[in-house]
PDB file as gemmi writes it, atoms N, CA and C in Angstrom:
CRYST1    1.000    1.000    1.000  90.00  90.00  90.00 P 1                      
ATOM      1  N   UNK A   1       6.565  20.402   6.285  1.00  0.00           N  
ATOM      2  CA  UNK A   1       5.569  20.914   7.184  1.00  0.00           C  
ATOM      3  C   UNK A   1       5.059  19.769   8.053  1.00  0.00           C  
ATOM      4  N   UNK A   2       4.735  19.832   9.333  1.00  0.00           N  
ATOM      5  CA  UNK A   2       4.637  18.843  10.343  1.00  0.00           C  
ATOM      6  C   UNK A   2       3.179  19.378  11.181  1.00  0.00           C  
ATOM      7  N   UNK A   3       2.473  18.409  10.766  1.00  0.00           N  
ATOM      8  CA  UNK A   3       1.014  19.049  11.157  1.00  0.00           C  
ATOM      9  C   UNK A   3       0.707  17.969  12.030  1.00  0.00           C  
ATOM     10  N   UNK A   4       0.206  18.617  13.567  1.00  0.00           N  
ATOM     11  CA  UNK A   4      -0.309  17.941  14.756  1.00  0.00           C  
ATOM     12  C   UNK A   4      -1.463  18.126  14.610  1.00  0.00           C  
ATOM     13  N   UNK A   5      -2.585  17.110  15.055  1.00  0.00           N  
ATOM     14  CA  UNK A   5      -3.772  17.472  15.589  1.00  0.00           C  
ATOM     15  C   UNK A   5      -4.061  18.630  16.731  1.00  0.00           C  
ATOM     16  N   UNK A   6      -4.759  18.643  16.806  1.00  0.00           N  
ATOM     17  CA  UNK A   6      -5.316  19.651  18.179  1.00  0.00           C  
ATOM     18  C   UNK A   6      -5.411  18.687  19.502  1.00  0.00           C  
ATOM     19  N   UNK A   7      -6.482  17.835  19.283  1.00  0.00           N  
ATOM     20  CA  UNK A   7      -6.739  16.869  19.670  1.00  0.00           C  
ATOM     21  C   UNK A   7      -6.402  15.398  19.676  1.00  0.00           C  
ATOM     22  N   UNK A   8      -6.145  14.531  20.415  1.00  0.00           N  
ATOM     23  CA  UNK A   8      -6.266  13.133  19.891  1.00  0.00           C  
ATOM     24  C   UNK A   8      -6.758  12.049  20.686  1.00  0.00           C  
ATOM     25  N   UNK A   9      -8.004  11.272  19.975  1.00  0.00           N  
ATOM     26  CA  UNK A   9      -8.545  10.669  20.754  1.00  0.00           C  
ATOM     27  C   UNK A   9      -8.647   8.822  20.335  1.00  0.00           C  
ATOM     28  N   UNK A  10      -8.332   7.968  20.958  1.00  0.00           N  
ATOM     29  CA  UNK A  10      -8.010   6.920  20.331  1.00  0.00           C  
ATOM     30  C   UNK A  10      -9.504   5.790  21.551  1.00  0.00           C  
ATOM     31  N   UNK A  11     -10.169   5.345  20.113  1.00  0.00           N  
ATOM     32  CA  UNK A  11     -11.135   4.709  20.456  1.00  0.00           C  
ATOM     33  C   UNK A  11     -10.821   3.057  19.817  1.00  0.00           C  
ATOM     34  N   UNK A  12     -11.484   1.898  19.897  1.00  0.00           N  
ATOM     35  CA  UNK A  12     -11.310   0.607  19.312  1.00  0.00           C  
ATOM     36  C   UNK A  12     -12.618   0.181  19.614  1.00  0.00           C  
ATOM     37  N   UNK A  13     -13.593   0.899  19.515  1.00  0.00           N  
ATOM     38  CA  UNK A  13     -14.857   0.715  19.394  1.00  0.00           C  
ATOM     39  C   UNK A  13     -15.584   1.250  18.311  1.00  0.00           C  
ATOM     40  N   UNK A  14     -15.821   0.540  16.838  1.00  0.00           N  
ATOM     41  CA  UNK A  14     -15.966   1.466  15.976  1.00  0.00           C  
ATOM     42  C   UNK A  14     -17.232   2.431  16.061  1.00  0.00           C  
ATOM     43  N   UNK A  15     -18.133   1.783  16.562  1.00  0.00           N  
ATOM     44  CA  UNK A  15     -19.621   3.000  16.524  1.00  0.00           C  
ATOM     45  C   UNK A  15     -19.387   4.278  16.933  1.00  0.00           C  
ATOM     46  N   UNK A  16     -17.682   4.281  18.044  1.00  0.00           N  
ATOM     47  CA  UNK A  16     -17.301   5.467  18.558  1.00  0.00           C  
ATOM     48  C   UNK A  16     -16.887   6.554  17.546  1.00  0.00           C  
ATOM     49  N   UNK A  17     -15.685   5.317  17.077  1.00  0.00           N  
ATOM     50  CA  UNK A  17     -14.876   6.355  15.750  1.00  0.00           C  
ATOM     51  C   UNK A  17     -15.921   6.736  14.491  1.00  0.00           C  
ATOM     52  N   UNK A  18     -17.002   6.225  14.493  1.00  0.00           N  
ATOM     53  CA  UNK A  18     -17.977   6.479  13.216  1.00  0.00           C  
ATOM     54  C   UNK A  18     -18.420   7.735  13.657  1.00  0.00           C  
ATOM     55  N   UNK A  19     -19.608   7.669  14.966  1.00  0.00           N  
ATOM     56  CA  UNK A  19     -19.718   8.936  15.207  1.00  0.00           C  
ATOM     57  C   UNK A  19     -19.238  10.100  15.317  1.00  0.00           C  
ATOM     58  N   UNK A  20     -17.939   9.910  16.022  1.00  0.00           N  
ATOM     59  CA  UNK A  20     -17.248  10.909  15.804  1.00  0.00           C  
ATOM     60  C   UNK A  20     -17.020  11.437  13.937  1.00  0.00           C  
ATOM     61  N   UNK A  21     -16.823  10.735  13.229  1.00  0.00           N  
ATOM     62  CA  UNK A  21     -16.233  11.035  11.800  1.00  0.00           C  
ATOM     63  C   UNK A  21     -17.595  11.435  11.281  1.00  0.00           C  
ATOM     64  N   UNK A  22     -19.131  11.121  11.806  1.00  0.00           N  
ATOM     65  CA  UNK A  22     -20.141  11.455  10.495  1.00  0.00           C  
ATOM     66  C   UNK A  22     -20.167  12.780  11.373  1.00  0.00           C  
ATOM     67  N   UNK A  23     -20.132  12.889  12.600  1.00  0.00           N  
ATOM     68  CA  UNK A  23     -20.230  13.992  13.225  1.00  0.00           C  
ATOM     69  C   UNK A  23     -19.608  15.408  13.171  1.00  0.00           C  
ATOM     70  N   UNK A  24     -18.554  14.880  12.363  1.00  0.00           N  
ATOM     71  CA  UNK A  24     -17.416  16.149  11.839  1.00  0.00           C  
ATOM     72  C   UNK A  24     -16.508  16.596  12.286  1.00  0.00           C  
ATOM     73  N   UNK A  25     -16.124  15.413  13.656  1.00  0.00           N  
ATOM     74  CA  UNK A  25     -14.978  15.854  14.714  1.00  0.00           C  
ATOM     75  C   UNK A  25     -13.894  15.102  14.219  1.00  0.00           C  
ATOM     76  N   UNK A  26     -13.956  13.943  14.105  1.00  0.00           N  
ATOM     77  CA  UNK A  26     -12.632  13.303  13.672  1.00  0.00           C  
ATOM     78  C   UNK A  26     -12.301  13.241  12.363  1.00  0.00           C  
ATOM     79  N   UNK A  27     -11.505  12.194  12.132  1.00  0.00           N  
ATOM     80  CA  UNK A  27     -10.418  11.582  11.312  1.00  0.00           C  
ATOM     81  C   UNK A  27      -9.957  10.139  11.846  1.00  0.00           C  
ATOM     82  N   UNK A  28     -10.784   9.139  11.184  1.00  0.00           N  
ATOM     83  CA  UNK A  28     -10.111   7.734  11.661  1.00  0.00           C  
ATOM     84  C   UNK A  28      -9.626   7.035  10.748  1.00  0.00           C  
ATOM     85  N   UNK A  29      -9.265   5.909  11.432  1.00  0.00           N  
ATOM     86  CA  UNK A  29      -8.844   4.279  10.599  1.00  0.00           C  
ATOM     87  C   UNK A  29      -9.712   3.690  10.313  1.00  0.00           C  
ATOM     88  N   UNK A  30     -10.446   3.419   9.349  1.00  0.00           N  
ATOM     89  CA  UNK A  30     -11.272   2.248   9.710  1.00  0.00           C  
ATOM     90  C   UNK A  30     -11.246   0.998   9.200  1.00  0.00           C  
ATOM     91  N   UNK A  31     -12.169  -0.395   9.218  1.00  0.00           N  
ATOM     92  CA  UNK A  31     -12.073  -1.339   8.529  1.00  0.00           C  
ATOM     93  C   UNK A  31     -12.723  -0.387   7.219  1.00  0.00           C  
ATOM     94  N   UNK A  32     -11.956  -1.072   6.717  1.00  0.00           N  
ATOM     95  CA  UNK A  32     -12.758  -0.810   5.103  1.00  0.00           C  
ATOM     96  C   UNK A  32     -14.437  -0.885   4.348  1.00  0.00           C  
ATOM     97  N   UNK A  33     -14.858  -2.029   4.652  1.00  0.00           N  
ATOM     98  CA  UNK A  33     -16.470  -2.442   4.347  1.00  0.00           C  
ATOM     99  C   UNK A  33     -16.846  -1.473   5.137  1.00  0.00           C  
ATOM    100  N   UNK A  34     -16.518  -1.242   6.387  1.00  0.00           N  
ATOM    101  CA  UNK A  34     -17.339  -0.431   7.267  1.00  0.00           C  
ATOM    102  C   UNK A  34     -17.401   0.975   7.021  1.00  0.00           C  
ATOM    103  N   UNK A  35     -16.379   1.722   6.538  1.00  0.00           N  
ATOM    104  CA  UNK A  35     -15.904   2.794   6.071  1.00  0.00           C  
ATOM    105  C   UNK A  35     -16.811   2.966   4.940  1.00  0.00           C  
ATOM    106  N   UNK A  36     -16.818   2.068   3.610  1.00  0.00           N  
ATOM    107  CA  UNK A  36     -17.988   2.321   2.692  1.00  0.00           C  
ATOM    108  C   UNK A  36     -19.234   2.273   3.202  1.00  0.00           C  
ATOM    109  N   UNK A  37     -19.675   1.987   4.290  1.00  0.00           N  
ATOM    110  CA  UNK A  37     -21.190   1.935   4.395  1.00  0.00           C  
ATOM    111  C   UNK A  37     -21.162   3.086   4.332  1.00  0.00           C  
ATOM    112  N   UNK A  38     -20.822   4.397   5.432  1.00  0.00           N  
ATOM    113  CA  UNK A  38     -20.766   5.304   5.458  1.00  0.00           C  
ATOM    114  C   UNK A  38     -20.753   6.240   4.522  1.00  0.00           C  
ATOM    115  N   UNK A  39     -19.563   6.254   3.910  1.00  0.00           N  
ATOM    116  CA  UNK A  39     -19.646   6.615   2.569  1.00  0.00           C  
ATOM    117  C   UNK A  39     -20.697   6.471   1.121  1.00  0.00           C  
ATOM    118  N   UNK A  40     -21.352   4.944   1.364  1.00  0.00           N  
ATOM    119  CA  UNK A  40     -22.239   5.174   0.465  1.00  0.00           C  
ATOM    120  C   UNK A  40     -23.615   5.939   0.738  1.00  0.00           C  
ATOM    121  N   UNK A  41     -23.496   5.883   2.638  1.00  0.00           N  
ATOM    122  CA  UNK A  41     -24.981   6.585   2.808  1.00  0.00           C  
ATOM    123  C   UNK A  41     -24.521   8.499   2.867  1.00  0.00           C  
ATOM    124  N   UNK A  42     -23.834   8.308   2.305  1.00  0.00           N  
ATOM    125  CA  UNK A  42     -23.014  10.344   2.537  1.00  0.00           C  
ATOM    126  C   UNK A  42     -22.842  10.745   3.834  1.00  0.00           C  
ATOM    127  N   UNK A  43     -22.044  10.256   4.421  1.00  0.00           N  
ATOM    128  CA  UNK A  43     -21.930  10.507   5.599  1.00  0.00           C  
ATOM    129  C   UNK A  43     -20.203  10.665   5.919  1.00  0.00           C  
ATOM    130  N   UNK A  44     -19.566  10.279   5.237  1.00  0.00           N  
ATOM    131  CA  UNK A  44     -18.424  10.227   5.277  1.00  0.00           C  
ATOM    132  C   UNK A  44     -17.688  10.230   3.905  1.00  0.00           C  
ATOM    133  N   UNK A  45     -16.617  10.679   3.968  1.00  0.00           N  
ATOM    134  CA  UNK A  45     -15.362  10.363   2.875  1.00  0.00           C  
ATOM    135  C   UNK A  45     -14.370   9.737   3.308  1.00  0.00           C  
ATOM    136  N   UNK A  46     -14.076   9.044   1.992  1.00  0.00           N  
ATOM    137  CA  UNK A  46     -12.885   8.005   2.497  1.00  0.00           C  
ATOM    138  C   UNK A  46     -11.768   8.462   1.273  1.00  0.00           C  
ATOM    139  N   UNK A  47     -11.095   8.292   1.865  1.00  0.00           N  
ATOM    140  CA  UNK A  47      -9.636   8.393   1.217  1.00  0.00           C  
ATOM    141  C   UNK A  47      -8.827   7.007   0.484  1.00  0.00           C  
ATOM    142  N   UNK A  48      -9.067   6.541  -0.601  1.00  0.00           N  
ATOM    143  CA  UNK A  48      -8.977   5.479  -1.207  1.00  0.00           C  
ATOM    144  C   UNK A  48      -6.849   5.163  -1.461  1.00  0.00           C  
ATOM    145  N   UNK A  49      -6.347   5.853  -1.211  1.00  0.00           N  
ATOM    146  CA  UNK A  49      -5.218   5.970  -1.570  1.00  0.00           C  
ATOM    147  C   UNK A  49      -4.376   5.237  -0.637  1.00  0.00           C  
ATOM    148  N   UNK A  50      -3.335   4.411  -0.770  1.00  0.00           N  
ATOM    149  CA  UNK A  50      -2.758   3.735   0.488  1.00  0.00           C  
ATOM    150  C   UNK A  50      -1.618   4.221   0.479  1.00  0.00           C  
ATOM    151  N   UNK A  51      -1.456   4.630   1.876  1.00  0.00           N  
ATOM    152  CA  UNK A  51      -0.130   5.067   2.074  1.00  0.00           C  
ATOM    153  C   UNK A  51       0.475   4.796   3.094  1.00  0.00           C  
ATOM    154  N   UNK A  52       0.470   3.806   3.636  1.00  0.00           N  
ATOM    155  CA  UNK A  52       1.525   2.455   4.115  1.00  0.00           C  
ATOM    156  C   UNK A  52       0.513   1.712   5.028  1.00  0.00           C  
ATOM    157  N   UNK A  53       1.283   1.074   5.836  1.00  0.00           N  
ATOM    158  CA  UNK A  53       0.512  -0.390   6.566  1.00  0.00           C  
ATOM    159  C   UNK A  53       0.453  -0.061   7.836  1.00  0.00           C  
ATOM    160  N   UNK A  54      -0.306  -1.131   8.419  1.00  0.00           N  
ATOM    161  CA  UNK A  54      -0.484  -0.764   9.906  1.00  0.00           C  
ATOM    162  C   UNK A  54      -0.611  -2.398  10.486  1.00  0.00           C  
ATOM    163  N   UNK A  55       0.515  -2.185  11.588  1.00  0.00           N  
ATOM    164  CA  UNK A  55       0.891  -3.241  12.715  1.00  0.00           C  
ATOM    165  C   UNK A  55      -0.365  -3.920  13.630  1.00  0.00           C  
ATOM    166  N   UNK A  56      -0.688  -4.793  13.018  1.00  0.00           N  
ATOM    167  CA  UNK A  56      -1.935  -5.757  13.834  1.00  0.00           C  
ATOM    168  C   UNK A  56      -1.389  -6.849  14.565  1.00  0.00           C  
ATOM    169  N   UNK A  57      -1.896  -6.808  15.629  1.00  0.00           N  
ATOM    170  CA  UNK A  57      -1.475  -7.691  16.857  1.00  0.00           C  
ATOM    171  C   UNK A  57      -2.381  -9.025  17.108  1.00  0.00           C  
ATOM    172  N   UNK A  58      -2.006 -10.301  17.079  1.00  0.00           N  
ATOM    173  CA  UNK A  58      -3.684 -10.888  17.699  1.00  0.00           C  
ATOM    174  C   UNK A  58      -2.508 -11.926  18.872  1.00  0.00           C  
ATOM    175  N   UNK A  59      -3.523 -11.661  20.000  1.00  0.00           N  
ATOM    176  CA  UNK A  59      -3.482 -11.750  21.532  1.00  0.00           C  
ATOM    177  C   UNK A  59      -4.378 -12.829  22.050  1.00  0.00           C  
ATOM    178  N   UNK A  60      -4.040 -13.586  22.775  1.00  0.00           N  
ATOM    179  CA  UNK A  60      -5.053 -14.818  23.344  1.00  0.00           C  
ATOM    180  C   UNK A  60      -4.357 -15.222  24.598  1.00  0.00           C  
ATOM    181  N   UNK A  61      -5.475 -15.313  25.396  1.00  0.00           N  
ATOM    182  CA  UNK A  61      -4.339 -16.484  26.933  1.00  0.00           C  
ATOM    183  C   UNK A  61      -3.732 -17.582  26.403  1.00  0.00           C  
ATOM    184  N   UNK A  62      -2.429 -17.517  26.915  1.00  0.00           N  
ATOM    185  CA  UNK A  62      -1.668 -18.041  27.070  1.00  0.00           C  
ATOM    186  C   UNK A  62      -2.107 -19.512  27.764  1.00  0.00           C  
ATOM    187  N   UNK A  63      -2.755 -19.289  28.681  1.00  0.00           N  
ATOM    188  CA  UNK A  63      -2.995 -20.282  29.202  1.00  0.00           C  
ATOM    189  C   UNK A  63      -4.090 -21.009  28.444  1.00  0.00           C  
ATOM    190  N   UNK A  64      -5.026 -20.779  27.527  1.00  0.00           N  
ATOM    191  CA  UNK A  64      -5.770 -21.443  26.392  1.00  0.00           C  
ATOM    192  C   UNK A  64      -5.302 -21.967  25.605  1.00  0.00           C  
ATOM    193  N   UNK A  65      -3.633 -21.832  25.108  1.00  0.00           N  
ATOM    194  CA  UNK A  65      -2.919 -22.097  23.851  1.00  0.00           C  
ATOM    195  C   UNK A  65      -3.648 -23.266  22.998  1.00  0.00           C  
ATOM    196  N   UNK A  66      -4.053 -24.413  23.930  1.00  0.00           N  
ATOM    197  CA  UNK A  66      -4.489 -25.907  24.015  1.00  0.00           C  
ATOM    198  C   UNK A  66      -5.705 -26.130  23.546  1.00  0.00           C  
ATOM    199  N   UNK A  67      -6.616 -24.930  23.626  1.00  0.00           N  
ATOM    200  CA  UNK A  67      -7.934 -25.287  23.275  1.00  0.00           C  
ATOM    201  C   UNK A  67      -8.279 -25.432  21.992  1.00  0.00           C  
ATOM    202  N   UNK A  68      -9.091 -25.899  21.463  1.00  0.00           N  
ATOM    203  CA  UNK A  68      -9.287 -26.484  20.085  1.00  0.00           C  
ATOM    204  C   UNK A  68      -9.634 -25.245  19.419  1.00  0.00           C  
ATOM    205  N   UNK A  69     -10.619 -24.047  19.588  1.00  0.00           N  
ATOM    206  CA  UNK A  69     -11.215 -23.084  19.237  1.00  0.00           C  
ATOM    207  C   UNK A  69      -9.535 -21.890  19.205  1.00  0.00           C  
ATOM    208  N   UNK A  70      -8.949 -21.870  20.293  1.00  0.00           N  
ATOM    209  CA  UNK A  70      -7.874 -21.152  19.778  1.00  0.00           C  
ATOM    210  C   UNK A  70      -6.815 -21.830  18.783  1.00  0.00           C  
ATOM    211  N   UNK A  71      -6.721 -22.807  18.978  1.00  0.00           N  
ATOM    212  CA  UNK A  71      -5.790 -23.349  17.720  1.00  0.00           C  
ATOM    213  C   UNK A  71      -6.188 -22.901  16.777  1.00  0.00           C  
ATOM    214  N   UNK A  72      -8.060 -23.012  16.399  1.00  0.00           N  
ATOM    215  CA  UNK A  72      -8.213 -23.033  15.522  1.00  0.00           C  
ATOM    216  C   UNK A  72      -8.119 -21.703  14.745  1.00  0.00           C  
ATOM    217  N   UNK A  73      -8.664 -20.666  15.772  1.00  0.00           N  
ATOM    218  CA  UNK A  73      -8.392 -18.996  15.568  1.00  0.00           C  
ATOM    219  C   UNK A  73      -6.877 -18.554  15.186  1.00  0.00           C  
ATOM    220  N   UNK A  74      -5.655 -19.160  15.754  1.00  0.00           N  
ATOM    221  CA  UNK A  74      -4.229 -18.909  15.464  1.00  0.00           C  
ATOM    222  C   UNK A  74      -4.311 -19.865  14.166  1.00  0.00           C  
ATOM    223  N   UNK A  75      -4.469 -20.952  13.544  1.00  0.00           N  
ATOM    224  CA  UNK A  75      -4.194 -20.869  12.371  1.00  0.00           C  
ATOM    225  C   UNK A  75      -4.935 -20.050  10.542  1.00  0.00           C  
ATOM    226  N   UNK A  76      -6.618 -19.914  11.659  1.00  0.00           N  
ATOM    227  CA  UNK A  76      -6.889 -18.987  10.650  1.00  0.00           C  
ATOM    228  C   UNK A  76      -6.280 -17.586  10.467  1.00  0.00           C  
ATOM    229  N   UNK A  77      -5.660 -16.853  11.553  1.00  0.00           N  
ATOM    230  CA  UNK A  77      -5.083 -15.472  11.358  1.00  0.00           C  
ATOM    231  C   UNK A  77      -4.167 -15.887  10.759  1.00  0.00           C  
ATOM    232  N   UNK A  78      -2.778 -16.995  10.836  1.00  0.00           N  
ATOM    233  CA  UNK A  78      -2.280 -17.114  10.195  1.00  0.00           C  
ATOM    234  C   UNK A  78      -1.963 -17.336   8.639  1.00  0.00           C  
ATOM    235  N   UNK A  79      -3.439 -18.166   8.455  1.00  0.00           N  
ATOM    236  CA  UNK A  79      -3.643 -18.033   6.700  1.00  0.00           C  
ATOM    237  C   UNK A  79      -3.918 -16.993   6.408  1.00  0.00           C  
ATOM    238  N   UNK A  80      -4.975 -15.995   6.767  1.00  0.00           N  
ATOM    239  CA  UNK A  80      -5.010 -14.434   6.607  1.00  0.00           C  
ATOM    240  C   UNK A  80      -4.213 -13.911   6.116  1.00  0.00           C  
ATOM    241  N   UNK A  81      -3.438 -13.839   7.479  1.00  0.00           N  
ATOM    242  CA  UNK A  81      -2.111 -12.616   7.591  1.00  0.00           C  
ATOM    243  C   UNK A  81      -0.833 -13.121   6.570  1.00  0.00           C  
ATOM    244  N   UNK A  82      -1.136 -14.378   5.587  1.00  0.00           N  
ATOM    245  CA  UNK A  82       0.073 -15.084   5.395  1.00  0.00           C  
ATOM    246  C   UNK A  82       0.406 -13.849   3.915  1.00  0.00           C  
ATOM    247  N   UNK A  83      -0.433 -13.495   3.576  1.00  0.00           N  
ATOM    248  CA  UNK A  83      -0.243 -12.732   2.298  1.00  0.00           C  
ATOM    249  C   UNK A  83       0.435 -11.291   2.832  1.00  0.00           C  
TER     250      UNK A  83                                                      
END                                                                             
């Protein structure tokens, strides 16, 4: 069975996707911590179950490569993301 939304609305502003979800319209992604706030104030359910991964991108000018603050940002995502 292959179930479409009705709708689909793609936000990257979370206060957007929250409202929408305590509001009763959506269904999002969220960060996690942020997702339990919600949930602990009853406002939301979360779905604790993982069922696969999702492709994160991190993006910077090019032309900054050099700066001390992005070096320093590309090697912390990299320890992050190293797991």
């Amino acid at each position: 069975m292959a179930l479409k939304p009705v709708k689909v609305t793609m936000a990257d502003h979370e206060p957007v996707v929250a409202t929408l979800v305590t509001a009763g319209v959506g269904l999002a992604v969220m960060i996690e911590d942020e997702a339990l706030v919600y949930r602990e104030a009853g406002q939301a359910a979360v779905w604790d179950e993982i069922v696969g991964t999702v492709d994160l991108n991190f993006i910077y000018d090019r032309r900054r490569a050099k700066e001390a603050i992005i070096g320093a940002a590309v090697d912390t995502v990299k320890t992050v993301w190293a797991d």
